[in-house]
KEVEXFI-933844 format. One line per 4 residues: number of its first residue (from 1); their letters; for each residue x, y, z of C-alpha. Coordinates in nm, 4 decimals, always signed. Layout:
BEGIN
NUM	a	X:Y:Z; ... .
***
This chain:
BEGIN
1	xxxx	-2.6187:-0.4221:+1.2631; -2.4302:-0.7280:+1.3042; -2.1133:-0.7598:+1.0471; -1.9759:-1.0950:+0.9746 .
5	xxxx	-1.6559:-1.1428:+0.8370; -1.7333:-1.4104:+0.5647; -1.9966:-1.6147:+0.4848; -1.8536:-1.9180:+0.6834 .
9	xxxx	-1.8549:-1.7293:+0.9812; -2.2451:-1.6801:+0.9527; -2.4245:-1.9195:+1.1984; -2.6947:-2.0783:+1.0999 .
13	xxxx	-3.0046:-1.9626:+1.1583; -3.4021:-1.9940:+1.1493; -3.4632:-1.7056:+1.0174; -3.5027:-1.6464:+0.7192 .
17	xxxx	-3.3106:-1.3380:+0.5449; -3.4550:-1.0900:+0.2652; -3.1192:-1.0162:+0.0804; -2.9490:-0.7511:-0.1524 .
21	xxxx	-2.6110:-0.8027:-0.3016; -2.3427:-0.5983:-0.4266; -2.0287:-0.3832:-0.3530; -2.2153:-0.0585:-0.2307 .
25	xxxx	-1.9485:+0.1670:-0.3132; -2.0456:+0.4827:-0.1751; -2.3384:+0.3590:-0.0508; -2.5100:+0.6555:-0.2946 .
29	xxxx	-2.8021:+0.7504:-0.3438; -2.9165:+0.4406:-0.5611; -2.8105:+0.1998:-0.3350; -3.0149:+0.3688:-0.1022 .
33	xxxx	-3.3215:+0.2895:-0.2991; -3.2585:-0.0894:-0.2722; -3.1857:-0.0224:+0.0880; -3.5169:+0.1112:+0.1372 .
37	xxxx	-3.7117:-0.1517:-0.0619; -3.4933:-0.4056:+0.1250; -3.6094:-0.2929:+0.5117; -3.9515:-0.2546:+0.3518 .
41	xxxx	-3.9792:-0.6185:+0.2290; -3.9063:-0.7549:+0.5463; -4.2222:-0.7848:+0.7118; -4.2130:-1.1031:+0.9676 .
45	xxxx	-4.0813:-1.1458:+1.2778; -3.8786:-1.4095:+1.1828; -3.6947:-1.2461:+0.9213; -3.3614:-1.0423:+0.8996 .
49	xxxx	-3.2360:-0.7844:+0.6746; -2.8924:-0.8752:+0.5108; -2.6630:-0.7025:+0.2652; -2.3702:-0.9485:+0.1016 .
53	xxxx	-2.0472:-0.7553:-0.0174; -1.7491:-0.8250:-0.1100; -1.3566:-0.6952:-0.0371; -1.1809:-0.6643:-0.2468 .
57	xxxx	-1.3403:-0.4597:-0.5306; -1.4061:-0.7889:-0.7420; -1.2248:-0.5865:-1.0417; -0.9120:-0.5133:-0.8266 .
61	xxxx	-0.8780:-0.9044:-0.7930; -1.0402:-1.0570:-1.1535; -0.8032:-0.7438:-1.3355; -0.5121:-0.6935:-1.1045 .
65	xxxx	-0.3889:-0.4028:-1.3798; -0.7332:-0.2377:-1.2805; -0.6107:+0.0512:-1.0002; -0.9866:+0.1172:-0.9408 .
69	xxxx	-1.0312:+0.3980:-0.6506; -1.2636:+0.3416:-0.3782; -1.5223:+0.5906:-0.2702; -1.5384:+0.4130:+0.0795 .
73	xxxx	-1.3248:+0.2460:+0.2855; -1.4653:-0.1131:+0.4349; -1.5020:+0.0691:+0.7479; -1.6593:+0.3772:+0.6082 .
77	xxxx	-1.8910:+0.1514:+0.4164; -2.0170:-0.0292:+0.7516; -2.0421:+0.2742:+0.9098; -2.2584:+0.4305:+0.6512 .
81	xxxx	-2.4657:+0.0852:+0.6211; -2.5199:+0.0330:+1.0201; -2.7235:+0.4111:+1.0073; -2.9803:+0.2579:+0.7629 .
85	xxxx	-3.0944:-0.0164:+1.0396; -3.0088:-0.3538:+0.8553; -2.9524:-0.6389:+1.0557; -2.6840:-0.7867:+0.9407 .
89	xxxx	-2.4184:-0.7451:+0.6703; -2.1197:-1.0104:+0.5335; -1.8046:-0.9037:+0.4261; -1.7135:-1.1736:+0.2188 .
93	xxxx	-1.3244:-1.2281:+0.1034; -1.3469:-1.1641:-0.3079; -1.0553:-1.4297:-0.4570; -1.0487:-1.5728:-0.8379 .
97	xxxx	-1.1870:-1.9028:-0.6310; -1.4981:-1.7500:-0.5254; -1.5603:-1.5659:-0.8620; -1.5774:-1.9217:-1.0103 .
101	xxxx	-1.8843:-2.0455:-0.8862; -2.1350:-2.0819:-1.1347; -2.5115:-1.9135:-1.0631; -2.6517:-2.2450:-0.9647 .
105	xxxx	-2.3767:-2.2945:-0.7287; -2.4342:-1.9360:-0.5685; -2.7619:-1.9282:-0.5552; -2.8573:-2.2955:-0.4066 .
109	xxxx	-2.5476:-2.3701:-0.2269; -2.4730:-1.9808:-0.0376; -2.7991:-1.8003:-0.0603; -2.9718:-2.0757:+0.0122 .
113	xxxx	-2.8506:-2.3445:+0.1758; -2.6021:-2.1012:+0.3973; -2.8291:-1.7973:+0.4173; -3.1456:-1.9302:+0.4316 .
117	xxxx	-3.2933:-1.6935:+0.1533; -3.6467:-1.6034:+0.1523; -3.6499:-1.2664:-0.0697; -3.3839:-1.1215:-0.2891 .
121	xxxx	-3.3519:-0.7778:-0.4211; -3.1757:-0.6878:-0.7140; -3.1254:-0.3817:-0.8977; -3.2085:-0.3048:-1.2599 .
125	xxxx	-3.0180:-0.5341:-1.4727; -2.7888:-0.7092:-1.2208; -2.5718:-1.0019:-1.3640; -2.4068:-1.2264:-1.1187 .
129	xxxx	-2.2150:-1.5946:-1.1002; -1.8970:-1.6929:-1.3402; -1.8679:-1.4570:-1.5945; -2.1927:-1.2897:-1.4946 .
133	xxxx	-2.3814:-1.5569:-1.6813; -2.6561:-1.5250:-1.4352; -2.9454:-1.2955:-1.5133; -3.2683:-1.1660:-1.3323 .
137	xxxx	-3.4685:-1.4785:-1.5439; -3.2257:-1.7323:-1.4240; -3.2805:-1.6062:-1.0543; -3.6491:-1.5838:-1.1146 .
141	xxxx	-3.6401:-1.9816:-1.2422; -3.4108:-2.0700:-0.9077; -3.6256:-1.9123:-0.7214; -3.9378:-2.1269:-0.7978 .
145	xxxx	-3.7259:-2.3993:-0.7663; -3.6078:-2.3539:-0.4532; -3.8775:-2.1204:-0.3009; -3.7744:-1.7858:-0.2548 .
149	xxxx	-3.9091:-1.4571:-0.4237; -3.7087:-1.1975:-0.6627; -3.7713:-0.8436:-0.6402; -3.6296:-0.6138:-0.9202 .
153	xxxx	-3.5799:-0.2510:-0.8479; -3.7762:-0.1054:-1.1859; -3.5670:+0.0515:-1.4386; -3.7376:+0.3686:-1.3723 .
157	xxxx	-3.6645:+0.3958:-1.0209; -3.2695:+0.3228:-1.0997; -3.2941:+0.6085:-1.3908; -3.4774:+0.8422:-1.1543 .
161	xxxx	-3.1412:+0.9623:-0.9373; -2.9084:+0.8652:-1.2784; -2.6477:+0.7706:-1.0608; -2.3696:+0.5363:-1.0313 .
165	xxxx	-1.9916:+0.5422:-0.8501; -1.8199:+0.5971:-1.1364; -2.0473:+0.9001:-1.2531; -1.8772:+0.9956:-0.8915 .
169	xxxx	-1.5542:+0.9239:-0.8741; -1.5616:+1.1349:-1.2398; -1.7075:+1.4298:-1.0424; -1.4884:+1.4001:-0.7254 .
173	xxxx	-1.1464:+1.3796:-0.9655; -1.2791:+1.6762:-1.1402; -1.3182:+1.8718:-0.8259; -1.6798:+1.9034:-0.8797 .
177	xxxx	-1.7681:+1.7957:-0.5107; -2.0934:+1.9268:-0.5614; -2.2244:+1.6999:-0.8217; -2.0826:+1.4219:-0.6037 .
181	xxxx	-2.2368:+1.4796:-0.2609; -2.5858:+1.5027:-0.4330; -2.5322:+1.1374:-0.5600; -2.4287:+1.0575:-0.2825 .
185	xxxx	-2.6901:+1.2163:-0.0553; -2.4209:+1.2824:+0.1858; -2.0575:+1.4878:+0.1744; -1.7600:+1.2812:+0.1143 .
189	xxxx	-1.5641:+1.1432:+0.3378; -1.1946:+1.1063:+0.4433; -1.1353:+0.9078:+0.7325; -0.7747:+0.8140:+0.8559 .
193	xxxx	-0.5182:+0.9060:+1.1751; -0.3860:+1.2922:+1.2022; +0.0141:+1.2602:+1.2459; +0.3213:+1.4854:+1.2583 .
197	xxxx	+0.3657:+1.7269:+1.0064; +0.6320:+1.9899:+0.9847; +0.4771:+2.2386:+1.1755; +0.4543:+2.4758:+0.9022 .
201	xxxx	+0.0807:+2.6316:+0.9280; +0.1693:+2.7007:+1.2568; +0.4520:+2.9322:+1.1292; +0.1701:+3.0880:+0.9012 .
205	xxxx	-0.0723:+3.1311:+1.2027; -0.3032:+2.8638:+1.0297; -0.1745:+2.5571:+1.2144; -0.2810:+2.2573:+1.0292 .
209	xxxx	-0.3738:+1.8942:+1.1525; -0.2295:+1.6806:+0.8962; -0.4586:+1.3515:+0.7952; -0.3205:+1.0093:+0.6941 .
213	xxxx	-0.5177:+0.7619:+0.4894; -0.3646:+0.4509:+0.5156; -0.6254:+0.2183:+0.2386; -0.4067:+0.2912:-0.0862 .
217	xxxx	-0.7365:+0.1817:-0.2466; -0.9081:+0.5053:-0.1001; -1.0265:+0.8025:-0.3538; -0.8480:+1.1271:-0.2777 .
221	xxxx	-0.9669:+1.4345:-0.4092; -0.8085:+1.6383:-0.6507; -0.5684:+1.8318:-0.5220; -0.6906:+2.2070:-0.4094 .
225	xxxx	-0.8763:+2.3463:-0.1063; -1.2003:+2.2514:+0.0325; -1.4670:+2.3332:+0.2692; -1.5047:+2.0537:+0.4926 .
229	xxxx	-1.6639:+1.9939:+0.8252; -1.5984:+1.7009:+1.1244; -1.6513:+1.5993:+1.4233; -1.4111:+1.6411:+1.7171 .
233	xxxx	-1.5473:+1.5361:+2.1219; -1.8858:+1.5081:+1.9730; -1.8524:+1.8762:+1.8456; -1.8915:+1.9857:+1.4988 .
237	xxxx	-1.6137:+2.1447:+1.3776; -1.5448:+2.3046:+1.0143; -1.2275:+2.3910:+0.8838; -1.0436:+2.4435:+0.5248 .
241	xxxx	-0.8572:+2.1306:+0.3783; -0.5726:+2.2082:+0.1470; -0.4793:+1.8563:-0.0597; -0.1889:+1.8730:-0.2592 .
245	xxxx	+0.2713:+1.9347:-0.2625; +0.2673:+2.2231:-0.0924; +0.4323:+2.4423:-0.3688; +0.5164:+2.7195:-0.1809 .
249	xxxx	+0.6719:+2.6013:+0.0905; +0.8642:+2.2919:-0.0465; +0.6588:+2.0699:+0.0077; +0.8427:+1.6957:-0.0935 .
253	xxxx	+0.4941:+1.4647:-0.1216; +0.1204:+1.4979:-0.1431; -0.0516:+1.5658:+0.2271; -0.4070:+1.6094:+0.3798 .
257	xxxx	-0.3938:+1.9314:+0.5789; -0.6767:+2.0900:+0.7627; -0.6948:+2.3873:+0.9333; -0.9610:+2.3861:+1.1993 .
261	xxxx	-1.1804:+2.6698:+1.2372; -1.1843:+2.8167:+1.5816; -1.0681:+2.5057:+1.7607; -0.7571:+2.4751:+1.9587 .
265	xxxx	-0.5893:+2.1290:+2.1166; -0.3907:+1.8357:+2.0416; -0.5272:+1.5475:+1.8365; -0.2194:+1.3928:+1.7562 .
269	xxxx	-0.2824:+0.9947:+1.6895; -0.6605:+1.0167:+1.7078; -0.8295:+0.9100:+1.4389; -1.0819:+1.1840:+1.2766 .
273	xxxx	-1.3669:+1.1454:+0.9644; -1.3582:+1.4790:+0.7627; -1.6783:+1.5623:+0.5752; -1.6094:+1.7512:+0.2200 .
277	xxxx	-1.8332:+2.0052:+0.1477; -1.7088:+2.2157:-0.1328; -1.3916:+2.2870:-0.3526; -1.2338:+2.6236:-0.2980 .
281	xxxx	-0.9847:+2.6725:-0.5644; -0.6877:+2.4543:-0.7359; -0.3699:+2.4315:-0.5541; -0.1161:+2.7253:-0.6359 .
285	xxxx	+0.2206:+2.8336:-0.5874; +0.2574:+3.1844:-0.4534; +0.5271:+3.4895:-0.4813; +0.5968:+3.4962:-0.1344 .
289	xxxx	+0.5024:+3.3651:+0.2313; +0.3247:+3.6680:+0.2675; +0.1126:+3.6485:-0.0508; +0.0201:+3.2768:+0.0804 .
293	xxxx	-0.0703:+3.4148:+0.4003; -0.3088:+3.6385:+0.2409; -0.4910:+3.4057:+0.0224; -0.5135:+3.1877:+0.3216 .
297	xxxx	-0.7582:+3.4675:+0.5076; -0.9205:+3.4839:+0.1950; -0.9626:+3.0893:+0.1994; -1.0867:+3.1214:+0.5295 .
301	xxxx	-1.3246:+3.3685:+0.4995; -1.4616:+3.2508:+0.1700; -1.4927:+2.8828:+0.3830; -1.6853:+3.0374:+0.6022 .
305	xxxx	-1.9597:+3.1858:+0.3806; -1.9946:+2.8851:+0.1942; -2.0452:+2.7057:+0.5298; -2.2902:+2.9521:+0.6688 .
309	xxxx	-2.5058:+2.9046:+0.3199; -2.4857:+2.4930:+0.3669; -2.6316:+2.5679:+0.7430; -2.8824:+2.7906:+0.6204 .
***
């Protein structure tokens, strides 16, 4: 999959491109239905796959009081778009400028005259232009006009998998990381550089990797421990992931810590995706180091039966 930047760094091009637009967050389970029709529809040689987004969230830019979490990062997102075989996707720069144009304007002068559109694919009652005045009729009238097709995922089809990312950013700030993998047909994902901690878990016999996510934008889990699995030298590799303060111990500011199950090196500045599987328990403050030591074997043990029954 080829990613472009913005639209004016698209080249021109014969071919013509069978299009879906939208933010994708989470690239869930319903986007993967217009995913699917998309690849289907395009049936010629001479035609390309292509999925316009945008970044910034458009509501982080039209409502700049709106502190909207993301359940991807832009390089989660292309990472999780490039595995579906598109051929190309555009990143395009979200400002109040762009958010202006009118339908008309988006339609004849980007899709079509920029894009070369031949087939568009929409979802269920999809609004776009200046204040979302245009509508799946209005695209359906452009589209005779200037000789493209629309395709509408049915209702049905959208209210089959009743999903959406807020139903899963709900689920994943309620802990229930269960509800929100099966939207998203895949576990969720924390991607960011392992640093420096304090060298605490170590002192516990549970030495820790600590994980920094640098997008402030990006959805952190509730605070608690989790299941969670990754991939280290092309080898998977499942540990326990405690979010939270560190109550116990001190701890002065919310971390990412994961303990890696039978694994031993140094992955100090490398970066490292982390799969979350399941939620263990809330985050706690114990008696004594000794008390936290022995929920921690209980953690462990109880991540790996829930492991072993995901594998299974």
């Amino acid at each position: 999959m080829k990613v472009f930047n913005s639209i004016d760094s698209y080249p021109f091009s014969e071919h013509r491109a069978v299009i879906t637009i939208g933010t994708f967050d989470g690239v869930h389970i319903g986007h993967q239905k217009i995913i699917e029709q998309l690849n289907a529809l395009k049936s010629q040689e001479n035609e390309v796959s292509m999925i316009l987004t945008f970044f910034p969230h458009p509501r982080r830019v039209l409502d700049q009081s709106n502190d909207i979490k993301m359940l991807t990062t832009m390089e989660e997102k292309i990472a999780l778009l490039d595995s579906f075989g598109l051929d190309h996707l555009i990143v395009e720069p979200f400002t109040k400028e762009f958010s202006r144009l009118t339908a008309l304007e988006f339609v004849r002068d980007i899709l079509v005259n920029r894009l070369s559109l031949k087939k568009l694919v929409i979802g269920y009652d999809h609004h776009f232009g200046r204040n979302r005045e245009g509508n799946f009729e209005q695209l359906t009238e452009f589209g005779e006009l200037y000789g493209f097709e629309v395709i509408e995922i049915p209702a049905q089809n959208i209210q089959s998998v009743s999903v959406s990312s807020t139903k899963i950013r709900k689920a994943i700030e309620a802990g229930e990381m269960d509800v929100a993998n099966s939207y998203l047909g895949y576990p969720y994902r924390l991607s960011g550089e392992i640093v420096k901690g304090q060298g605490l878990g170590r002192k516990l016999n549970f030495p820790t990797v600590n994980l920094r996510v640098d997008e402030d934008y990006k959805l952190i889990p509730v605070k608690g421990v989790y299941a969670v699995k990754t991939q280290v030298e092309d080898k998977e590799v499942l540990g326990m992931m405690n979010i939270g303060y560190r109550p116990t111990v001190g701890g002065d500011g919310r971390t990412i810590e994961i303990h890696l199950l039978d694994f031993k090196g140094d992955l100090y500045g490398q970066r490292l995706r982390v799969d979350v599987l399941a939620r263990l328990r809330d985050e706690q403050k114990f008696e004594s180091i000794d008390a936290l030591k022995a929920q921690l074997r209980k953690d462990e043990n109880q991540t790996r039966s829930v492991l072993s029954k995901l594998k299974s």
